[in-house]
GUMI-94829 format. One line per 5 residues: for each residue y, x, z of N, C-alpha, C, O. Coordinates in nm, 4 decimals. Atoms other than C-alpha are relative to their C-alpha. Example, Ala and Ser with C-alpha at 12.3 -4.5 7.8 and 13.67 -1.06 7.14 Angstrom:
2
-0.1190/0.0890/0.0000/-0.4500/1.2300/0.7800/0.1200/0.0900/0.0000/0.1181/0.1936/0.0665 ~ -0.1190/-0.0820/-0.0060/-0.1060/1.3670/0.7140/0.1090/-0.0770/0.0730/0.2198/-0.0261/0.0899 $
//
This chain:
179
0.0192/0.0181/-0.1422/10.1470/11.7231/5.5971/0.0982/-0.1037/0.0553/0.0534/-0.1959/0.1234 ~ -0.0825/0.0703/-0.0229/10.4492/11.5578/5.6519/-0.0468/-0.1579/-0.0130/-0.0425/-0.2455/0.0733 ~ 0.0396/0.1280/0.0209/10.3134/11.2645/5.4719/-0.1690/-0.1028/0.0263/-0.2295/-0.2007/-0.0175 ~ 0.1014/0.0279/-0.1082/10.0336/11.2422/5.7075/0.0594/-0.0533/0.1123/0.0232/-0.1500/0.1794 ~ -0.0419/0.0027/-0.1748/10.2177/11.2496/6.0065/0.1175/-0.1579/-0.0387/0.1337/-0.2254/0.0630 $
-0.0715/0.1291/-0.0079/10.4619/10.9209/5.8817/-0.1252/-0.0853/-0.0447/-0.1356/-0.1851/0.0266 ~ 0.1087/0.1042/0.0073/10.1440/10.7394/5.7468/-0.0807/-0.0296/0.1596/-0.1047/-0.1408/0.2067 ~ 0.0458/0.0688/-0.1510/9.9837/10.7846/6.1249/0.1069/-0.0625/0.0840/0.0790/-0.1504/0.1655 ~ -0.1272/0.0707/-0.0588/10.3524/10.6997/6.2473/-0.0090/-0.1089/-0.0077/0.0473/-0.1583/0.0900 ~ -0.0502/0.1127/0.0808/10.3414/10.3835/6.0777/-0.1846/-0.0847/0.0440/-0.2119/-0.1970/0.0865 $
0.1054/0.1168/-0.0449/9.9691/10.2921/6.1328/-0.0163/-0.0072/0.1794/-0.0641/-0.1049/0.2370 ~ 0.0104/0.0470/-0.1781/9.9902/10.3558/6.5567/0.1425/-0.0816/-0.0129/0.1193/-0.1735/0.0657 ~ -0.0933/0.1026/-0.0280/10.3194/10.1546/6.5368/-0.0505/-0.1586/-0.0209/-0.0030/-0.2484/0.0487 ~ 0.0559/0.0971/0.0585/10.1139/9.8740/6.3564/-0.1132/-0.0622/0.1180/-0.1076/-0.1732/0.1710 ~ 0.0747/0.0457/-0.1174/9.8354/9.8607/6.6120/0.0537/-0.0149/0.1093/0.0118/-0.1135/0.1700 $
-0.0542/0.0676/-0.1399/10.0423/9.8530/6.9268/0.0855/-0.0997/0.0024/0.1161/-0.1583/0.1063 ~ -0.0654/0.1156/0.0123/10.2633/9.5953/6.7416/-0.1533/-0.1216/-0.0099/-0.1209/-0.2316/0.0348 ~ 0.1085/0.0829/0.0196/9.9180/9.3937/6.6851/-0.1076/-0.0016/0.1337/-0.1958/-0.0842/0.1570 ~ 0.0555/0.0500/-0.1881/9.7882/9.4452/7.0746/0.0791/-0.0707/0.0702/0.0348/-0.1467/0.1564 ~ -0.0993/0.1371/-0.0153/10.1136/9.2519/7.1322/0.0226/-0.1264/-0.0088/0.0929/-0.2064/0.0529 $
0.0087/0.1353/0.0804/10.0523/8.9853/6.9512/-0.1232/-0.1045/0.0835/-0.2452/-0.0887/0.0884 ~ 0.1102/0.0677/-0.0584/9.9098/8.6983/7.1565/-0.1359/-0.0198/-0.1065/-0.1483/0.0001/-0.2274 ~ 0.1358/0.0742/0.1061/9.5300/8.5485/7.0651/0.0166/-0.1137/-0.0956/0.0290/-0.2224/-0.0391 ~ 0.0376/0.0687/0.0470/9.5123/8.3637/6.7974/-0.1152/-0.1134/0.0194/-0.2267/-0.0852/-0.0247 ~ 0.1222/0.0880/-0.0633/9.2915/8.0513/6.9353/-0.0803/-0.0867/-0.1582/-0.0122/-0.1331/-0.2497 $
0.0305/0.0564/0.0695/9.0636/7.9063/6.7110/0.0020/-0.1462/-0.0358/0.0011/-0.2175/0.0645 ~ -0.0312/0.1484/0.0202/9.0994/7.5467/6.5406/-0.1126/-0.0419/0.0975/-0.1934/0.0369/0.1466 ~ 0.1028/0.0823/-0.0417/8.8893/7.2548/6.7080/-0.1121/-0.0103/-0.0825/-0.0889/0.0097/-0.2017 ~ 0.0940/0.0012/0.0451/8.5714/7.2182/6.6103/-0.0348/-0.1910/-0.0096/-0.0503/-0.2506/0.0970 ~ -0.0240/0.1243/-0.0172/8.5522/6.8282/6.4897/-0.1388/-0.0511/-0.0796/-0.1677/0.0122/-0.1811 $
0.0995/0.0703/0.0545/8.2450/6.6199/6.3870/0.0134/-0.1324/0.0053/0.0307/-0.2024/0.1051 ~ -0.0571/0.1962/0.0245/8.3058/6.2567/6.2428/-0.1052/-0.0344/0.0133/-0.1955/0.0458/-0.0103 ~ 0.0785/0.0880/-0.0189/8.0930/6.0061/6.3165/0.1193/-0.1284/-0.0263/0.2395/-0.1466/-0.0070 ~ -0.0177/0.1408/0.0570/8.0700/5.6376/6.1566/-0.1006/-0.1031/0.0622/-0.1932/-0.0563/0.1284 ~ 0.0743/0.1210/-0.0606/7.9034/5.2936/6.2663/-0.1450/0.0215/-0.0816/-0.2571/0.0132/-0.0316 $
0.1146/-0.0501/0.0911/7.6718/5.3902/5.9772/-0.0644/0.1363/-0.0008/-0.1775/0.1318/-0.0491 ~ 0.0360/-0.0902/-0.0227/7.6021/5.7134/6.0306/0.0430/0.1031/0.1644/0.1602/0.1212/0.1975 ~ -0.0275/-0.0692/-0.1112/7.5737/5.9311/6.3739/-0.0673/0.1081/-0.0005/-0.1815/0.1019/0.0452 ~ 0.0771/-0.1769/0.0131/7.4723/6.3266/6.3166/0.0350/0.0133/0.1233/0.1096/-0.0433/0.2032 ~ -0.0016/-0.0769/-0.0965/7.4041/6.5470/6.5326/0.0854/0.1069/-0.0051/0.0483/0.1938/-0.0840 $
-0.0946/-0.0969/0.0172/7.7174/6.7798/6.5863/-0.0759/0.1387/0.0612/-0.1575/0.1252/0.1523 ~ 0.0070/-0.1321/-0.0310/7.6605/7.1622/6.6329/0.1016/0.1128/-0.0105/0.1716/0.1214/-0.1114 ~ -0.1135/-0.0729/-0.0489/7.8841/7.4157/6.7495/-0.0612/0.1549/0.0564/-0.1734/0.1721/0.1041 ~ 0.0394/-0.1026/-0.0729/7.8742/7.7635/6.8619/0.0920/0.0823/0.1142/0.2059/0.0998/0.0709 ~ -0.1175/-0.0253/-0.0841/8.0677/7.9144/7.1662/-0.0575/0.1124/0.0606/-0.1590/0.1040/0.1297 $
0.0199/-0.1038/-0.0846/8.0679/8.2672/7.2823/-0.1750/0.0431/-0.0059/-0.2128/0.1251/0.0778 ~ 0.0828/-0.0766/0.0028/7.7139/8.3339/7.1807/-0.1251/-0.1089/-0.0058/-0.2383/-0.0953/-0.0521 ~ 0.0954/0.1210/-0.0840/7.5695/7.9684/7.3365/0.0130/-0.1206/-0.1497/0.1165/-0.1560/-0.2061 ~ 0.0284/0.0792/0.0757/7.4274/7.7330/7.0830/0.0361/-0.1111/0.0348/-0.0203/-0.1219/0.1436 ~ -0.0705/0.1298/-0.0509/7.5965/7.3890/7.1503/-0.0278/-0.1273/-0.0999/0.0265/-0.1207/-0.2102 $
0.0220/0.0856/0.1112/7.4513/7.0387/6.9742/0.0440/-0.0842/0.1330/0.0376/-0.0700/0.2551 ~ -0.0343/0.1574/-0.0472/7.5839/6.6896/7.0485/-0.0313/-0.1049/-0.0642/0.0043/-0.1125/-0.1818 ~ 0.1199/0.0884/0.0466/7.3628/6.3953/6.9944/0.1307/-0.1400/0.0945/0.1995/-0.1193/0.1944 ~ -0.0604/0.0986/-0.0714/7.5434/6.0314/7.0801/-0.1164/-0.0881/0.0150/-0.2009/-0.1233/-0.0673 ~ 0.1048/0.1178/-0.0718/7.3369/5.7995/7.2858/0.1141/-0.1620/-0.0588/0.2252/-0.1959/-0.0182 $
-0.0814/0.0996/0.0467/7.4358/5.4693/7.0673/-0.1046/-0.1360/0.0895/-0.1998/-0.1088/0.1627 ~ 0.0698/0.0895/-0.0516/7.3089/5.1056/7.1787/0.0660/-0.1460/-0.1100/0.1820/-0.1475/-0.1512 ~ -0.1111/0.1589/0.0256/7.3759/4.6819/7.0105/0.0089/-0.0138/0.0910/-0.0546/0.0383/0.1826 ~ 0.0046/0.1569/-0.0328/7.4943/4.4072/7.1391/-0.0667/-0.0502/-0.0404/-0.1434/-0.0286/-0.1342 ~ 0.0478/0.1457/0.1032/7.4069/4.0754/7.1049/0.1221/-0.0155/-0.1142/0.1014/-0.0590/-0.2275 $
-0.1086/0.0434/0.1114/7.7429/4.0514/6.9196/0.0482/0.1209/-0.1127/0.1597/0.1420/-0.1603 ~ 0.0097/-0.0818/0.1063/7.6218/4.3400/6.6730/0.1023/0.1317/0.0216/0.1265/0.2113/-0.0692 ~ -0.0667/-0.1263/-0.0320/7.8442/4.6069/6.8557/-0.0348/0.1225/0.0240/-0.1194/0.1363/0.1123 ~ 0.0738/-0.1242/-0.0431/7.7726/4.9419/6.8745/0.0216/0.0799/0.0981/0.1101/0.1647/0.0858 ~ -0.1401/-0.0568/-0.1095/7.8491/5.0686/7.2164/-0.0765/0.1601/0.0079/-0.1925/0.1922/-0.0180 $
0.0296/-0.1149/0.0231/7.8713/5.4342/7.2524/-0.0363/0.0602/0.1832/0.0562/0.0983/0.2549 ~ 0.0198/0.0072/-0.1280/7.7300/5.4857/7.5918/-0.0141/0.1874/0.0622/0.0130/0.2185/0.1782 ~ 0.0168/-0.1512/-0.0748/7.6634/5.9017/7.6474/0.0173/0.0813/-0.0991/0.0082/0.0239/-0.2076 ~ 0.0445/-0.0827/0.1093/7.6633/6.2072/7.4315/-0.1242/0.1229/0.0914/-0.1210/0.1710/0.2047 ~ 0.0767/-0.0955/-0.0677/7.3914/6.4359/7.5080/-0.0267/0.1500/-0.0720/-0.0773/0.1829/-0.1793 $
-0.0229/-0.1127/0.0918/7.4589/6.7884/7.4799/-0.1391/0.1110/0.0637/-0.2095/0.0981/0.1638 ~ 0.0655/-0.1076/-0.0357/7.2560/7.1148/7.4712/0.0779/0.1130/-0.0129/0.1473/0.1461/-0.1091 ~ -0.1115/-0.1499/0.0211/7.4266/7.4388/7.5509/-0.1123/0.1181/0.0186/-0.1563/0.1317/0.1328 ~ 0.0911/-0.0989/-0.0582/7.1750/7.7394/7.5284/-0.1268/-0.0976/0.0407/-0.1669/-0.1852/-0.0360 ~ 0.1138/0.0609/-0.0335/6.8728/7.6072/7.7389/0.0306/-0.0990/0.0509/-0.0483/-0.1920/0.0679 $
-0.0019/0.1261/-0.0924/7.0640/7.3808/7.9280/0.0127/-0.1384/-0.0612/0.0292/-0.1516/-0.1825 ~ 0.0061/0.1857/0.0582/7.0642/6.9700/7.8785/0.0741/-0.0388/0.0991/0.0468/-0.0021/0.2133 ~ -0.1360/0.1348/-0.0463/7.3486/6.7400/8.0055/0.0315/-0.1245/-0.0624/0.0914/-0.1489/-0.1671 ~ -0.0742/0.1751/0.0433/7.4085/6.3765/7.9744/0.1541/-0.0169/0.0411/0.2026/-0.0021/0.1533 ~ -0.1960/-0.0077/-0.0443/7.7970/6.3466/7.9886/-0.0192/-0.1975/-0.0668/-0.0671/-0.2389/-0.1724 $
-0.0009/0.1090/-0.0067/7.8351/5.9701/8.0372/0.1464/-0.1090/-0.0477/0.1940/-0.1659/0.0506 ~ -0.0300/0.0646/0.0755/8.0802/5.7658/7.7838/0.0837/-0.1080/0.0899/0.0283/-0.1541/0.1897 ~ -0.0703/0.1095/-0.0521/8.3515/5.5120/7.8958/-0.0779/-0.0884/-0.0390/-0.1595/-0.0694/-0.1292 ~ 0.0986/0.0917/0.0407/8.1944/5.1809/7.9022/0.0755/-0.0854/-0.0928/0.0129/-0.1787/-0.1431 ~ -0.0534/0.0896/0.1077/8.4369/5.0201/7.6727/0.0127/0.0644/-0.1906/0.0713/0.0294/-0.2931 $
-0.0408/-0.0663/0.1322/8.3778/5.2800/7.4009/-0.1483/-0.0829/-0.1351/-0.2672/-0.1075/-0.1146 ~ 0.0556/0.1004/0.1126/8.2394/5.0829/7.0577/0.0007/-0.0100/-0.1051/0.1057/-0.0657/-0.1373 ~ -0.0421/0.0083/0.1651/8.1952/5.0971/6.6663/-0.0354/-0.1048/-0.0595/-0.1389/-0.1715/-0.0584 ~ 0.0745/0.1580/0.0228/8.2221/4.8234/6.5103/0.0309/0.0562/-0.1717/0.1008/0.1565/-0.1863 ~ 0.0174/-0.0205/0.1593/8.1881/4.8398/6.0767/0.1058/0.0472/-0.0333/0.2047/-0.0252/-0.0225 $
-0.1291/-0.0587/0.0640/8.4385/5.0791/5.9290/0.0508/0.0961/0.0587/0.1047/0.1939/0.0069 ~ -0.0482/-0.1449/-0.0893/8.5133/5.2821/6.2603/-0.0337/0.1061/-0.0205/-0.1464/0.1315/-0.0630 ~ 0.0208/-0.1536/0.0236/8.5580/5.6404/6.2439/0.0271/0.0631/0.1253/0.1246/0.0152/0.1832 ~ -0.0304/-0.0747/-0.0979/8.5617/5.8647/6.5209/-0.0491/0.1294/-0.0128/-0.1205/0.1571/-0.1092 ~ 0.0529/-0.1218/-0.0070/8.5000/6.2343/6.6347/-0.0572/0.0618/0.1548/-0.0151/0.0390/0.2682 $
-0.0023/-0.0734/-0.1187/8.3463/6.4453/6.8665/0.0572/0.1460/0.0095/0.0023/0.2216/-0.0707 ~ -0.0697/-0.0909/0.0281/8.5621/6.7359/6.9197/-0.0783/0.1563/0.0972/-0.1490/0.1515/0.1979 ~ 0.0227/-0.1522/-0.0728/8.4878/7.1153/7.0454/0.1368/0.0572/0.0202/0.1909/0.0857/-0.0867 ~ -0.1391/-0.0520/-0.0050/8.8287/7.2470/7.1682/0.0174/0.0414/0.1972/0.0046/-0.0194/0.3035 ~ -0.0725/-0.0607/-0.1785/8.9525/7.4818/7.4992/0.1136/-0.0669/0.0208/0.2180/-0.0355/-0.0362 $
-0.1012/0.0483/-0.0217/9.1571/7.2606/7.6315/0.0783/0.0212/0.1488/0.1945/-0.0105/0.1740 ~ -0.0606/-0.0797/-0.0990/9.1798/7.4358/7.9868/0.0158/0.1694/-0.0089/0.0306/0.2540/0.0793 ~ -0.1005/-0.1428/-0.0451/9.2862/7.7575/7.8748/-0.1083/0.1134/0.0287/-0.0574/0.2234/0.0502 ~ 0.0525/-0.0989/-0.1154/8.9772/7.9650/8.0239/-0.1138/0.0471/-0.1328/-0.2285/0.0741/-0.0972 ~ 0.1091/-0.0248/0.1312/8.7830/8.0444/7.6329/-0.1286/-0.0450/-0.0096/-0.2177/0.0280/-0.0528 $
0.1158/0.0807/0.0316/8.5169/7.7924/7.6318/0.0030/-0.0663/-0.0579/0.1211/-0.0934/-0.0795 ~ -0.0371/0.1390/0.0507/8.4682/7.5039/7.4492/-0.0309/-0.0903/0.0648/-0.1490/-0.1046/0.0966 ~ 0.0709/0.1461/-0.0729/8.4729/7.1706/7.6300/0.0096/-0.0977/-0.1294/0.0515/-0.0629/-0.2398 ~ -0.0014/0.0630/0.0741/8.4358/6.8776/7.4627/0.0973/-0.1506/0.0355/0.1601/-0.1879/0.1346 ~ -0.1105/0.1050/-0.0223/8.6195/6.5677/7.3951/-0.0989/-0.1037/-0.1276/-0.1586/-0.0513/-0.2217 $
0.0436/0.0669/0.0729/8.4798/6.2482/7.2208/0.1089/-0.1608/-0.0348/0.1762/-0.2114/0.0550 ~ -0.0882/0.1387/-0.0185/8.6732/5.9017/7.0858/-0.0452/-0.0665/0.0236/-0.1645/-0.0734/-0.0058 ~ 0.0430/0.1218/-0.1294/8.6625/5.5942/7.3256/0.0763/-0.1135/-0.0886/0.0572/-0.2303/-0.0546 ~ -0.1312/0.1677/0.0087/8.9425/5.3352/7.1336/0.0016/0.0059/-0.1479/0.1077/0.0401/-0.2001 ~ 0.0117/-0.0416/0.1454/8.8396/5.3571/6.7711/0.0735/-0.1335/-0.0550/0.0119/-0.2324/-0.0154 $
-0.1002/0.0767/0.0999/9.0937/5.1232/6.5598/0.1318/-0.0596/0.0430/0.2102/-0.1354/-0.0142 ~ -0.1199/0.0192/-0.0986/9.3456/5.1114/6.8387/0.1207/0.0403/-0.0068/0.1250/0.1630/-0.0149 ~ -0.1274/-0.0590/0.0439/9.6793/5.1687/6.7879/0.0247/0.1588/0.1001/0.1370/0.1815/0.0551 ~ 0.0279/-0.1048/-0.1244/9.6636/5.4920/7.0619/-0.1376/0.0376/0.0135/-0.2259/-0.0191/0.0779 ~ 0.1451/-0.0528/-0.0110/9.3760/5.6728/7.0255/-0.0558/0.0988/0.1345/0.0027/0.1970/0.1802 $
0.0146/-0.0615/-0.1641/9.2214/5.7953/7.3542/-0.1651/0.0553/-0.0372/-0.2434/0.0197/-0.1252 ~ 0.1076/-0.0327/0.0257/8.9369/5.9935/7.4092/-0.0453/0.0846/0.1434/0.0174/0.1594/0.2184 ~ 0.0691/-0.0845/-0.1462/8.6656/6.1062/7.6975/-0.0044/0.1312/-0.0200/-0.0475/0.1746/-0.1269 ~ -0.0050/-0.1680/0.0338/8.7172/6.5027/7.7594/-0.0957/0.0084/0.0938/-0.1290/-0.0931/0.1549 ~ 0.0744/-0.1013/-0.1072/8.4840/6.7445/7.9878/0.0316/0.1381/-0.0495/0.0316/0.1841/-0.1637 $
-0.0097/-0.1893/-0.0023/8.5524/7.1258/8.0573/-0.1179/0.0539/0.0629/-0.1871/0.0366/0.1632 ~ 0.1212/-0.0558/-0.0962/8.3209/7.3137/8.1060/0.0196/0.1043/0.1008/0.1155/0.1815/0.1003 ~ -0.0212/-0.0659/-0.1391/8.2604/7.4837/8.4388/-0.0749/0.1230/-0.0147/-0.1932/0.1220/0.0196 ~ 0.1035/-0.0642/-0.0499/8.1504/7.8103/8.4132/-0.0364/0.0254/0.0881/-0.1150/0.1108/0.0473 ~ 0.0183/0.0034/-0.1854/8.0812/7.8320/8.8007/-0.1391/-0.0605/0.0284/-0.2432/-0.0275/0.0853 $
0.1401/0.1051/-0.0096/7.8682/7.5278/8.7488/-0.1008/-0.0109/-0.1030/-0.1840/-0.1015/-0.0979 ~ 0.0671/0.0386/0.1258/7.7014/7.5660/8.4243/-0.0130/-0.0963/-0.0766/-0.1083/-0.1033/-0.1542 ~ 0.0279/0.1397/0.0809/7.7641/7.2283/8.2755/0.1381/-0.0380/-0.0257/0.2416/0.0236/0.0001 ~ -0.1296/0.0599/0.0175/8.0143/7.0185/8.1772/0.0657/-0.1164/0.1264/-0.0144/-0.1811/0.1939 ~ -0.0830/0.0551/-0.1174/8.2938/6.8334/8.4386/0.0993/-0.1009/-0.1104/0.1656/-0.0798/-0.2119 $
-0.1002/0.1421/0.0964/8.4629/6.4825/8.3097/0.0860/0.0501/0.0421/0.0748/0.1187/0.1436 ~ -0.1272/0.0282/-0.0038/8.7888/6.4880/8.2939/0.1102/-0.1255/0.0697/0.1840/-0.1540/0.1640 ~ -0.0561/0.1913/0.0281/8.8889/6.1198/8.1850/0.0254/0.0049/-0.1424/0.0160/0.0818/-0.2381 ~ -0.0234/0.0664/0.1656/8.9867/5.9006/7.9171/0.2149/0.0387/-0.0293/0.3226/-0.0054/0.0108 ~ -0.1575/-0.0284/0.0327/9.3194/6.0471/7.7858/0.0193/-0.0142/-0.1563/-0.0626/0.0102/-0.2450 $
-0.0334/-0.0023/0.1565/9.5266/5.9805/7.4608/0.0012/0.1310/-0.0357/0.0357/0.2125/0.0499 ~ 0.0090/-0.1273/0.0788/9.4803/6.2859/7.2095/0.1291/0.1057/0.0708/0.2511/0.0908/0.0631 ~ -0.0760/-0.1537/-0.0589/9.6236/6.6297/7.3930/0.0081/0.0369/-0.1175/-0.0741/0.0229/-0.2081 ~ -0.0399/-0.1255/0.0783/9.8345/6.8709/7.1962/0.0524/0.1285/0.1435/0.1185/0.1265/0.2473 ~ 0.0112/-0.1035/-0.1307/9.7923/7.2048/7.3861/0.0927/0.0614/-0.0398/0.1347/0.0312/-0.1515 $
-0.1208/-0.0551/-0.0292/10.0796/7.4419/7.4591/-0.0769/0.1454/0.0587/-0.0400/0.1705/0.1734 ~ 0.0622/-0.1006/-0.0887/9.8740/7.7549/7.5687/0.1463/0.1187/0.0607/0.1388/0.1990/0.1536 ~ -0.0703/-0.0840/-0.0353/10.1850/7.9363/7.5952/0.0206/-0.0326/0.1426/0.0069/0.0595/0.2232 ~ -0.0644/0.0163/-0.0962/10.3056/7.7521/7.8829/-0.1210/-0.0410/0.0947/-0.1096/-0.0694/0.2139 ~ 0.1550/0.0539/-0.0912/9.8948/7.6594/7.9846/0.0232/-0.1762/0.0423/-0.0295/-0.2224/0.1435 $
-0.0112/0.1023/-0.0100/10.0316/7.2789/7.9248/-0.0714/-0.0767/-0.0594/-0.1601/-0.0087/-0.1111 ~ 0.0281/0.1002/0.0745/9.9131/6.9542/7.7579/0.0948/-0.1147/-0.0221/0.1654/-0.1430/0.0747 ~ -0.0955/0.0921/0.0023/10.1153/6.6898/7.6450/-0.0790/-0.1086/-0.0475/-0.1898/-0.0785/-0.0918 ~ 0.0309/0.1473/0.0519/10.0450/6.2918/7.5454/0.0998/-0.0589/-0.0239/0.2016/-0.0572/0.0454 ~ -0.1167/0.1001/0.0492/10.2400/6.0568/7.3428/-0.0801/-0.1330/-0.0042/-0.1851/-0.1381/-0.0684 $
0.0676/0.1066/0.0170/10.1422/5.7053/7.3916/0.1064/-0.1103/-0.1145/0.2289/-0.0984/-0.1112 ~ -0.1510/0.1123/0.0530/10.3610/5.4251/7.1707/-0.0529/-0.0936/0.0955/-0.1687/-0.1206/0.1276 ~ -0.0028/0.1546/-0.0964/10.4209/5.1344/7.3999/0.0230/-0.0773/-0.0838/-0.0673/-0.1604/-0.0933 ~ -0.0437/0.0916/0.0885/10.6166/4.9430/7.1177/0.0456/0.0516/-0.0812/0.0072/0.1681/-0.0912 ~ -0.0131/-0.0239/0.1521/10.7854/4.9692/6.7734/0.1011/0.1788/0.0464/0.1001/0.2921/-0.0018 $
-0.1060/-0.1098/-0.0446/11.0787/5.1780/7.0005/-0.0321/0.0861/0.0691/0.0311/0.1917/0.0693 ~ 0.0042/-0.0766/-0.1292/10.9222/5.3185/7.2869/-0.1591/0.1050/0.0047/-0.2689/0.0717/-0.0401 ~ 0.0906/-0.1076/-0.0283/10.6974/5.6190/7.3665/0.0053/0.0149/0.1677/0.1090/-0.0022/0.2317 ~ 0.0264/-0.0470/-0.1217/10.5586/5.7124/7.7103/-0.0516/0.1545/-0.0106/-0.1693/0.1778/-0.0380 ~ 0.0670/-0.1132/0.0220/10.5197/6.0680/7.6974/0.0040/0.1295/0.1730/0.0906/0.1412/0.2597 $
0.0455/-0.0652/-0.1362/10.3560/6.3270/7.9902/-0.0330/0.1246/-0.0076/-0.0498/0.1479/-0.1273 ~ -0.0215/-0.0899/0.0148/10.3181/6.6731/8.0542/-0.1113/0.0048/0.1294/-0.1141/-0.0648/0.2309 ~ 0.1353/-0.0291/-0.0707/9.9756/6.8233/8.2074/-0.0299/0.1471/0.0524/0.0032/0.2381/-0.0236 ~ 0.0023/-0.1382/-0.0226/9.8935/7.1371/8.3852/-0.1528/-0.0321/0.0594/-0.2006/-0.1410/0.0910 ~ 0.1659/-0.0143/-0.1060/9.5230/7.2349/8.5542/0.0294/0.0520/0.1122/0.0849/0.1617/0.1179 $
0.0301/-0.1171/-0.1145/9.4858/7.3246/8.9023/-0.1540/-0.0197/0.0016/-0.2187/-0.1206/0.0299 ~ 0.1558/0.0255/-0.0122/9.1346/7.4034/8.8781/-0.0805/-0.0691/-0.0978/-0.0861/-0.0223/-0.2115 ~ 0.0780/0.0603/0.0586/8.9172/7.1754/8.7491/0.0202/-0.1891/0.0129/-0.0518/-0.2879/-0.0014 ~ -0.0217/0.1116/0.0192/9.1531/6.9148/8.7905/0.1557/-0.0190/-0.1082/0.2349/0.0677/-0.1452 ~ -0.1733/-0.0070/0.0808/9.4801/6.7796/8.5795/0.0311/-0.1064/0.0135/-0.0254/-0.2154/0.0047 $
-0.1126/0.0182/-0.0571/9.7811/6.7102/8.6877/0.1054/-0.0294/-0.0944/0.1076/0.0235/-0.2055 ~ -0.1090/0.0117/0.0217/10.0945/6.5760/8.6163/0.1391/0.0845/-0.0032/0.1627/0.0997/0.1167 ~ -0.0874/-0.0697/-0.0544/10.4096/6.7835/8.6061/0.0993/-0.0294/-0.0656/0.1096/-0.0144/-0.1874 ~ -0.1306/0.0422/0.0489/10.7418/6.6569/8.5823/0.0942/0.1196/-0.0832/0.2055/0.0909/-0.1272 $
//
């Protein structure tokens, strides 16, 4: 009996040490795309079927500009509309990413805009659940999230010495700066 009563000792100590324990967030969800090849990414979030299709286009000067991605979430359809300087030209690699980057357990998305650039930047949207769709952001260099503190950070290099680096918070469905 005894050695009942320290085995349940030991497993309720275990579970209320493990309801303690923040969430584990899941990795990003990343789909490469090439100048030569453009799949269709698929994703799943909370239950909602999620594909991303890139609306590609030439030039005359054989460029490939990346003008929209068009997603499906569930039943719904959204055109999320592409910086206009985003472009693959032979060899580029880029991704479209699935990642909560405001904190609220959805996935928004994020796609790359500056493919062979020394600073890689990329168009985000969160999604709204309020609104049912996705909400741009902007074109920001690659976020590393901080959920502890509900931050984002960016490192840009300026030169061989120098970094510009920034610190992001959400109010809402917007983001902010915070010294």
């Amino acid at each position: 009996m005894r050695q009942v009563y320290i085995l349940l000792t030991i497993f309720l100590a275990a579970c209320s040490q493990a309801q303690n324990q923040p969430e584990q967030k899941a990795s990003p969800v990343v789909c490469a795309f090439e100048s030569e090849q453009i799949d269709t990414c698929h994703f799943e979030d909370g239950g909602d079927e999620i594909s991303a299709t890139l609306t590609t286009h030439l030039s005359n000067d054989d460029e490939l500009h990346i003008s929209a991605i068009n997603i499906s979430r569930g039943k719904r359809r959204q055109t999320l509309t592409v910086s206009p300087d985003a472009l693959l030209l032979p060899g580029d690699k880029g991704y479209i990413s699935f990642e909560d980057i405001n904190f609220d357990n959805k996935a928004d998305i994020a796609v790359t805009t500056s493919l062979g650039a020394a600073n890689l930047y990329l168009d985000y949207w969160i999604y709204s659940e309020e609104q049912k769709r996705y909400v741009k952001v902007g074109n920001y260099p690659v976020f590393k999230l901080h959920p502890d503190t509900q931050t984002l950070t960016t490192e840009v290099r300026l030169n061989a010495a120098q970094y510009d680096r920034k610190a992001y918070q959400w109010r809402g469905l917007e983001l902010v700066v915070v010294e």
